[in-house]
C-alpha positions in Angstrom: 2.1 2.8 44.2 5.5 0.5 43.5 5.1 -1.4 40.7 6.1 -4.9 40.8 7.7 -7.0 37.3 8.6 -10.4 36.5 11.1 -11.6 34.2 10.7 -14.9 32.6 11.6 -16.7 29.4 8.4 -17.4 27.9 7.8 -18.4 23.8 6.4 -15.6 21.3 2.9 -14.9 20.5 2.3 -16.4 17.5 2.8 -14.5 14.2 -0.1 -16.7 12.7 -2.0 -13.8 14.6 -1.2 -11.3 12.0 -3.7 -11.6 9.1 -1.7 -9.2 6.2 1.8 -9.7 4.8 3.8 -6.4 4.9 5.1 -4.8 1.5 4.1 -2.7 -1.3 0.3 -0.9 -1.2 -2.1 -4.1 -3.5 -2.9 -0.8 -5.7 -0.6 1.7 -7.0 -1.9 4.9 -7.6 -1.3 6.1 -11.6 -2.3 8.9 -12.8 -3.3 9.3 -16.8 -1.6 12.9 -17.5 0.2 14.0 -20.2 1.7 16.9 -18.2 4.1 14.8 -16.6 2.0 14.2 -13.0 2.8 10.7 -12.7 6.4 11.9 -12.3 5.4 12.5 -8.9 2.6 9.4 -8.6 5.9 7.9 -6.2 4.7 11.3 -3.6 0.7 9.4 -3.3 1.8 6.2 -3.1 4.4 7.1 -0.2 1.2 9.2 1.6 -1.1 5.9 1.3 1.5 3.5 2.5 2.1 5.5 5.4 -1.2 5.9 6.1 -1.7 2.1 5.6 1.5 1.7 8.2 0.8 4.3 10.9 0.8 3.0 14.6 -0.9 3.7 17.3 0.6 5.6 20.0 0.6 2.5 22.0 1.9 0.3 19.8 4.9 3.5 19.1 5.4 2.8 23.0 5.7 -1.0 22.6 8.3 -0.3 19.9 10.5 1.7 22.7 9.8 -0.7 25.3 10.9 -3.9 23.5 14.0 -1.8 21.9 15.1 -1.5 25.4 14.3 -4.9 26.4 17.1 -5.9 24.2 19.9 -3.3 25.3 19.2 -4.6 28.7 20.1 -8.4 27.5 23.1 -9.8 29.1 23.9 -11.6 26.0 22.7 -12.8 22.8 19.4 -14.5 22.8 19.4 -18.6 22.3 17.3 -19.0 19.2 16.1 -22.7 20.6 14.7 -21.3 23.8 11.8 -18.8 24.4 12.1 -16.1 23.9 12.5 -13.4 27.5 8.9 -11.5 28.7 8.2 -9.2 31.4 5.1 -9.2 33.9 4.3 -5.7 35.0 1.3 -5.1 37.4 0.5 -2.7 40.7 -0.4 -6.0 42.9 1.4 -9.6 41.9 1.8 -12.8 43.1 4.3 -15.3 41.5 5.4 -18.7 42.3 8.7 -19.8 40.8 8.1 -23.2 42.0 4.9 -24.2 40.1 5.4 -21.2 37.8 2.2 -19.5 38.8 1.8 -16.1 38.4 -1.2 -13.4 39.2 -1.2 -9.6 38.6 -3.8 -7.1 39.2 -3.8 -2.9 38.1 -2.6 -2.2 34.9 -0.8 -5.2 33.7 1.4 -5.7 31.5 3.1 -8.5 29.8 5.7 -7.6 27.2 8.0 -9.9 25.0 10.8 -8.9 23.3 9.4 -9.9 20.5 7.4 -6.5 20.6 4.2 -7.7 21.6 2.0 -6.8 24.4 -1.0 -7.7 26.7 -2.8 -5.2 28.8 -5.1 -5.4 31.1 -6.2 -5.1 34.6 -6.2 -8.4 36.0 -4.4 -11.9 34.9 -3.0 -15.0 35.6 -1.4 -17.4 34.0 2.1 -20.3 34.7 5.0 -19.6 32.9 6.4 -22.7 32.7 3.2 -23.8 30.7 3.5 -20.5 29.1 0.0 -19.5 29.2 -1.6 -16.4 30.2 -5.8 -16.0 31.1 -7.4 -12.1 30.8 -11.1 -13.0 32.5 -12.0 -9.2 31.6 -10.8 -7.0 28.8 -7.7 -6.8 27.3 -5.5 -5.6 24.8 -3.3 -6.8 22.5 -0.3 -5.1 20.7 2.5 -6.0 18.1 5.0 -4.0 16.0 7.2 -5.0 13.8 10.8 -6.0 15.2 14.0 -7.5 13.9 14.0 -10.3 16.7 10.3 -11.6 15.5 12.9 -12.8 12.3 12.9 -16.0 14.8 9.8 -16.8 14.0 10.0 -18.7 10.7 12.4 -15.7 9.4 10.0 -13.3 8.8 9.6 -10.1 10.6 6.5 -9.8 12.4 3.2 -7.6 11.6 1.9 -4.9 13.5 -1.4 -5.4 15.4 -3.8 -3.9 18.0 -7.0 -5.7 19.1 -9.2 -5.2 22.1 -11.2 -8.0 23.0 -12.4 -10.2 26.4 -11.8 -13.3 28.1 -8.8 -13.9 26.3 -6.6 -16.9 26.6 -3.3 -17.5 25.2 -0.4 -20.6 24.9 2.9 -19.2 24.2 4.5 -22.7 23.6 1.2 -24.5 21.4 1.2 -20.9 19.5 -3.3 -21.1 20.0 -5.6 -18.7 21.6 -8.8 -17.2 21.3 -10.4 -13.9 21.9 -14.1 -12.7 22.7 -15.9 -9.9 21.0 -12.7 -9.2 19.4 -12.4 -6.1 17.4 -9.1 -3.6 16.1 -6.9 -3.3 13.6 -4.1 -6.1 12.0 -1.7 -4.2 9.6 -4.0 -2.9 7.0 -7.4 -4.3 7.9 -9.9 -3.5 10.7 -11.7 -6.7 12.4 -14.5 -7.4 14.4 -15.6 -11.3 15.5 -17.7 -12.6 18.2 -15.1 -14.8 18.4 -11.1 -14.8 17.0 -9.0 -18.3 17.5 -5.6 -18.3 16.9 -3.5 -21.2 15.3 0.2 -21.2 13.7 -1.1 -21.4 10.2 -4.2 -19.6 10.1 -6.5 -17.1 12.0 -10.3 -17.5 12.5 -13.0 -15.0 12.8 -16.4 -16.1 13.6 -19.6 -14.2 12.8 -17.2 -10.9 12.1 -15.9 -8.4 9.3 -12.3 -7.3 8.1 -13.0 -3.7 6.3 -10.1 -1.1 5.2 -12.5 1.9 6.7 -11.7 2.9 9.9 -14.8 4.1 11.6 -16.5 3.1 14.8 -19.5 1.8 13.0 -17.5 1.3 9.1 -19.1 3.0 6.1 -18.8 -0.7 4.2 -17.4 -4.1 5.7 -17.1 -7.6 4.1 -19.2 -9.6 7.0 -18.7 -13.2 7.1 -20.1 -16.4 9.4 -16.2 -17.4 9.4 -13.6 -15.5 7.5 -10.4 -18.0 7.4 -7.3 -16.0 7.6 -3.7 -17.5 5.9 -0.8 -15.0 6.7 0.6 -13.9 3.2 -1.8 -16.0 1.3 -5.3 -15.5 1.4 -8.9 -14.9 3.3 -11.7 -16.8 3.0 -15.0 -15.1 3.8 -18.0 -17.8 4.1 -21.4 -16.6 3.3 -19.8 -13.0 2.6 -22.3 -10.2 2.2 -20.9 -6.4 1.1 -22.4 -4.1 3.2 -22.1 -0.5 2.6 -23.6 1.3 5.5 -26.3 -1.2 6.5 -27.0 -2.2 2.7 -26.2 -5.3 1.7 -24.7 -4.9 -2.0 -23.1 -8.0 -3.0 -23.3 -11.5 -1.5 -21.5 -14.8 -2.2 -21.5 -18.4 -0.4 -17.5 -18.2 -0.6 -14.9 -15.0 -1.3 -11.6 -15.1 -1.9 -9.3 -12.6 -1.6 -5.4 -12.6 -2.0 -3.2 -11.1 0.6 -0.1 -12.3 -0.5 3.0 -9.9 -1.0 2.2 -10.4 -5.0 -1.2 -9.5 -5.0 -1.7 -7.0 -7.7 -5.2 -5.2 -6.9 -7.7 -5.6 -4.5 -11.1 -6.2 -6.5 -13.4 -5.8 -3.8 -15.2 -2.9 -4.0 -16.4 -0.8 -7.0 -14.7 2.5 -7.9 -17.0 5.1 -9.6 -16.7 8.8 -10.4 -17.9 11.5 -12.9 -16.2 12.7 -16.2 -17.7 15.8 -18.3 -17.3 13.7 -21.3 -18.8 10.5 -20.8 -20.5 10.9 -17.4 -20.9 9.8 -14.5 -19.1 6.0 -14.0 -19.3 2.8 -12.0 -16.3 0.1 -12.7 -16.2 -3.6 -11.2 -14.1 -6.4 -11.6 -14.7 -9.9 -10.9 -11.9 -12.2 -11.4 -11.3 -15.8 -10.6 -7.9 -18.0 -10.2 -7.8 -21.0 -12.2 -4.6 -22.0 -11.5 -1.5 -20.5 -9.5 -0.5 -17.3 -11.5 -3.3 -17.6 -14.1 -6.8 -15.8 -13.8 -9.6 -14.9 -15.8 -11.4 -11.4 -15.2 -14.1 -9.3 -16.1 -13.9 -5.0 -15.7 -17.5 -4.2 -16.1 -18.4 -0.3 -16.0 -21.0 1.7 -16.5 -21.1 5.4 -18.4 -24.1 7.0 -18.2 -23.3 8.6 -21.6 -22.0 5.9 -23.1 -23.4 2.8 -21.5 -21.7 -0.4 -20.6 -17.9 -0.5 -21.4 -16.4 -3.8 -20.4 -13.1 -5.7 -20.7 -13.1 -9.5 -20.1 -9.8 -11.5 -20.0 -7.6 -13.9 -19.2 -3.9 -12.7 -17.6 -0.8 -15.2 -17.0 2.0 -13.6 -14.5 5.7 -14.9 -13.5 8.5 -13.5 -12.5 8.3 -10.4 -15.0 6.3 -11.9 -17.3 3.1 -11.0 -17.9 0.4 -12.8 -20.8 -3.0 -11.8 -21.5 -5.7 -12.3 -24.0 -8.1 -9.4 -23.6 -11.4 -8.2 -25.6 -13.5 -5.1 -24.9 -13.2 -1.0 -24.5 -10.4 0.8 -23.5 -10.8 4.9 -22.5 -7.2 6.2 -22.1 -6.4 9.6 -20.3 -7.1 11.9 -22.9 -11.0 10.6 -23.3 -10.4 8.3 -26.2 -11.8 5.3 -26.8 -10.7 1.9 -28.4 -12.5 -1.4 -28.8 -10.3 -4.2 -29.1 -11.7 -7.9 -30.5 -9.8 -9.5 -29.3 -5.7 -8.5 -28.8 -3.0 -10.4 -27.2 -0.3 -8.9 -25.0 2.7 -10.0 -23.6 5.7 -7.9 -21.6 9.0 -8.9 -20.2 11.0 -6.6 -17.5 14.5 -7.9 -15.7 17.4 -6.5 -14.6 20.6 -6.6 -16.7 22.9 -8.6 -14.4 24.6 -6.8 -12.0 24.3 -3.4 -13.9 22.2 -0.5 -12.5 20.3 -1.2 -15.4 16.7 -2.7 -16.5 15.5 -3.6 -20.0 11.9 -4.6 -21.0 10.3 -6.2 -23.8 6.5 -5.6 -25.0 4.3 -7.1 -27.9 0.4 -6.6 -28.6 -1.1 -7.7 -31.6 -4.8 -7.9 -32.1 -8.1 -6.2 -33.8 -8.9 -2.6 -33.4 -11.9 -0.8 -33.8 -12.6 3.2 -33.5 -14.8 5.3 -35.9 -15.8 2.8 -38.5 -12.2 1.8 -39.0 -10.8 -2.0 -38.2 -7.4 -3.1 -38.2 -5.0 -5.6 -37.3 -2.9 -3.7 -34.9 0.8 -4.9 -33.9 3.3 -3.4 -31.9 6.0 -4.6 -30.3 9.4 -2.8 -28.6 12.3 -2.9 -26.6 13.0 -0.3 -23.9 15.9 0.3 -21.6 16.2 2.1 -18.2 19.0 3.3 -15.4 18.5 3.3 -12.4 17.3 6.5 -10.5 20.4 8.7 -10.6 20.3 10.8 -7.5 22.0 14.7 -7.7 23.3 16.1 -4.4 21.4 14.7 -2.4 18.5 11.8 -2.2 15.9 15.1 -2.6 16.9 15.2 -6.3 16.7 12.3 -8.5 17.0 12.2 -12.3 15.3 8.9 -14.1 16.2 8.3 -17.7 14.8 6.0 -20.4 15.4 5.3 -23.9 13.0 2.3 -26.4 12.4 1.3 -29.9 8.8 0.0 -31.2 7.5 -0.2 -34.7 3.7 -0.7 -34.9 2.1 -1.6 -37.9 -1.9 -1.6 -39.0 -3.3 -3.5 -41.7 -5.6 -1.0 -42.6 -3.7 1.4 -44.3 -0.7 -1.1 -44.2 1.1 1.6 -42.6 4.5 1.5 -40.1 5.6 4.0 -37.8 9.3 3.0 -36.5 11.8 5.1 -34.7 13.2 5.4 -31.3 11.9 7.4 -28.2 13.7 8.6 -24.9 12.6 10.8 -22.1 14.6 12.4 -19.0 12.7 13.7 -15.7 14.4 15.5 -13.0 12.5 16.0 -9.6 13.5 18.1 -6.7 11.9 17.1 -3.2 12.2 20.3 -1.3 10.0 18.6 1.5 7.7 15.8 2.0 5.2 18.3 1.2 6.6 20.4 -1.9 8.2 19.0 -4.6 9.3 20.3 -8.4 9.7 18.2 -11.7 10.3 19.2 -15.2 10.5 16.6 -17.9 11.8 16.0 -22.1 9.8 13.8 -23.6 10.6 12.3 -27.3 8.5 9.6 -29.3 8.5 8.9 -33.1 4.8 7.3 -32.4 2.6 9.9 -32.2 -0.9 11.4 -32.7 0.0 13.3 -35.9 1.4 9.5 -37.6 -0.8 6.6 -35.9 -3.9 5.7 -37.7 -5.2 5.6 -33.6 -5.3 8.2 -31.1 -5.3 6.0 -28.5 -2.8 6.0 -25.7 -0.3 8.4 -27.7 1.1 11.8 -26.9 -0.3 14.7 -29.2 3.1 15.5 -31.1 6.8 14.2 -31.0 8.5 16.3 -28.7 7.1 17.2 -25.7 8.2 19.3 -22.2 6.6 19.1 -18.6 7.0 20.6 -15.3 4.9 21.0 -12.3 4.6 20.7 -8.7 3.2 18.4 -5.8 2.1 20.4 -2.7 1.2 19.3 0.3 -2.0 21.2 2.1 -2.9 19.6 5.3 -2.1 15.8 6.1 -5.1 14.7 4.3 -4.8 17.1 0.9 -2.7 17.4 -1.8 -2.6 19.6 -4.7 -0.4 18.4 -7.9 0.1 21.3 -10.8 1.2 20.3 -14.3 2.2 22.0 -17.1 2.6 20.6 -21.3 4.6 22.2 -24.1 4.7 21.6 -28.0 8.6 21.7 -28.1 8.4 21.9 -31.6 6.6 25.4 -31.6 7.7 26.1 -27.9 3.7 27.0 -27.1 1.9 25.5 -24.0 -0.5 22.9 -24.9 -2.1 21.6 -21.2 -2.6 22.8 -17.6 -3.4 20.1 -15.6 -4.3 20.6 -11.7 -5.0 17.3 -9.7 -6.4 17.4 -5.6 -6.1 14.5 -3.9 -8.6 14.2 -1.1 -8.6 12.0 2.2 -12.2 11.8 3.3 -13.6 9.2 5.9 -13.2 6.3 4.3 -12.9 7.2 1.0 -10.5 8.7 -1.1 -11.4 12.0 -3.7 -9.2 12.2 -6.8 -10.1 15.6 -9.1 -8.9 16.8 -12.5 -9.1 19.8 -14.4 -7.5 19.6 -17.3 -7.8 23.7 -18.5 -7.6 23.7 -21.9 -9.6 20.7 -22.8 -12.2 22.4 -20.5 -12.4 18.5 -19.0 -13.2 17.4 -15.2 -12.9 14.1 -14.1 -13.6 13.2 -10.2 -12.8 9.7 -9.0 -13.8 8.1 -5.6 -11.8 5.7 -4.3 -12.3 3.0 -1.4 -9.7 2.1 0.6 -7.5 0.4 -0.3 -7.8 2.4 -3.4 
């Protein structure tokens, strides 16, 4: 059967249709080692963003498509007019008088912007620059350099199936029926999706990380307000984990803008030898634009409740907070501070491949029976990644100077410290790092053990292996330089599961275990 196309200038699909800003994953992955593993913590968070990122085959197809679109342009496009689109079907009828236009058989309308309607029957005018799907349909976007028209900004990739769908290229407002797919990192469902410019609306729906046909926990919502690269409002939101309702709340916010720093949704829990197992939360609210109080409340079964409560200021490489509670650092110890004020500054040094950062905490610790007045403040400076070769081998430096003083014992412990890794990516799945490590603060000095390294000088090396696309295996090794023995063997596996990500530890000669479970988005 000949397929029939029309070309016409028709305006964009909106890019108020695309509910999450691209950039960095909301929640780094960092590991707590001291063999060296977070060396390689870049190799997780490159396998969750691409994760995060992956397209569909169709929307890899749209990609090609609207690539060609553009090497088939007679000349450059006019940034005032609409932008080109082509009507594809098996059966079509198009009048270029009134602008009328009606295909039937696997339709397709492509822009050049790279996005896409499918379906098997529509009509629309292209002079009013509407389109009408009475059935199903389906709708497809990729990011492309030419969606920079749109307000600058590249746009985001999405792919929703839904009915009766009706579109205005020129007003930028639609709506979909029984809506439901995937827009860049979250799945959605609604009864009903609207689109405007400046916002997106879901009615009686979810949006959930967890891609399942029936998802293993979903924030459900009577109208969840969507403002591309600012935030989501979920009215009347209940947390559902299966069919449980966990959590409820007249009115949830959540930040989706390229700065948000963790998403506090859902709880993170796991089981450690040495205190049990674990449940952590945090609640946090904005009071004002970069400034937000928070709580971290978690539960040890062997321990009992350890929280953190806070306030935290943040701007342009600042970052302020007065915090009170009980910290656990990697190595299982524990520190109760009441209260203790932090503040760090990172920039660049002009034009120089070169970053300095300033840190200060001063506060009350308690650990053991003992309570001090703890201060600390330094200076550190780092290069750039220096890459060897090739970009498969990269060499990071760093050099700082801190003096920390306690009022207990009115001691001070001054000197400098300075470390230099060197990692070799064979492979996106293998990879080998070895590490010198030097720090006048130390275990064997401080009058805390909290958050130190065991000794002065230090060696690492390990490895990062990749098993099958959703495993990973990370092995890490720690020597006492100063008596060249081996100290730690750390082995870390990284787990993909459903909807759910497993994180275990065995550290061998502490005899500990530590497993973490994850929600996506970590």
């Amino acid at each position: 059967m000949n397929r029939k196309k029309v070309l016409a200038a028709c305006a964009g699909l909106s890019t108020a249709m695309l509910l999450i800003p691209q950039g960095t994953a909301l929640a780094a992955y960092s590991s707590t080692s001291d063999s060296g593993v977070s060396i390689v913590d870049y190799i997780e968070n490159r396998r969750r963003g691409e994760r995060e990122n992956r397209l569909s085959e169709a929307q890899k197809e749209l990609q090609k498509d609207a690539a060609e679109m553009v090497s088939e342009l007679r000349g450059p496009i006019d940034p005032t007019k609409p932008l080109p689109v082509a009507v594809e079907g098996d059966d079509m009828l198009y009048d270029e008088r009134t602008g009328d236009v009606y295909a039937k058989g696997n339709v397709r309308i492509t822009e050049i912007d790279a996005r896409r309607f499918i379906s098997d029957e529509m009509t629309g005018n292209l002079k009013e620059q509407e389109i009408n799907v009475p059935g199903k349909g389906h709708m497809l976007q990729v990011p492309n350099a030419v969606g920079k028209k749109n307000g600058g900004k590249l746009s985001q990739p999405a792919d929703l199936e839904g009915y009766r769908i009706v579109y205005n290229y020129g007003t930028q407002t639609g709506s979909m029926e029984e809506a439901k797919g995937k827009i860049y990192k979250y799945y959605v469902y609604g009864k009903r999706i609207e689109f405007y410019p400046e916002r997106v609306l879901v009615y009686d729906g979810y949006a959930t990380r967890c891609g399942a046909k029936t998802p293993d926990y979903r924030l459900t919502g009577s109208l969840i307000e969507v403002y591309p690269q600012k935030e989501m409002i979920i009215h009347n939101m209940s947390l559902k984990v299966k069919n449980a309702t966990i959590y409820s709340e007249k009115e949830h916010h959540v930040d989706i803008s390229p700065e948000a720093q963790r998403d506090t949704t859902y709880p993170r829990v796991g089981y450690s030898n040495s205190d049990g197992f674990w449940m952590s939360y945090r609640l946090q609210y904005d009071l004002a634009s970069r400034l937000d109080v928070f709580a971290d409340l978690a539960y040890y079964t062997k321990r009992g409740m350890r929280n953190v409560y806070g306030i935290e200021w943040r701007n342009a490489g600042s970052y302020a907070s007065v915090q009170y509670g009980r910290y656990v650092d990697g190595d299982d110890n524990w520190i109760k501070k009441k209260p203790t004020f932090l503040y760090s500054y990172s920039n660049r040094i002009g034009d120089l491949p070169l970053s300095y950062g300033l840190s200060f905490e001063m506060g009350r610790w308690e650990n053991k029976g003992i309570t001090s007045t703890h201060t600390k403040y330094g200076l550190s400076l780092t290069p750039d990644t220096i890459y060897l070769g090739s970009k498969k081998v990269r060499l990071n430096l760093g050099v700082g100077y801190s003096i920390t003083r306690e009022s207990y014992d009115k001691s001070r412990v001054d000197g400098f410290s300075y470390n230099g890794v060197v990692v070799d990516e064979f492979s996106d799945n293998f990879a080998l790092y070895a590490g010198y490590y030097y720090s006048r603060s130390n275990k064997q000095n401080a009058l805390f053990n909290y958050d130190l390294s065991d000794y002065s000088r230090k060696g690492v090396a390990g490895m990062s292996v990749g098993i099958t696309p959703r495993d990973r295996i990370v092995f890490g090794t720690e020597f006492n330089m100063a008596t060249h023995s081996l100290k730690d063997v750390d082995y870390y596996w990284f787990h993909d599961m459903h909807c759910v990500q497993m994180i275990l530890r065995y550290r061998e000669k502490r005899d500990q275990w530590h497993v973490t479970f994850q929600f996506t988005p970590w």
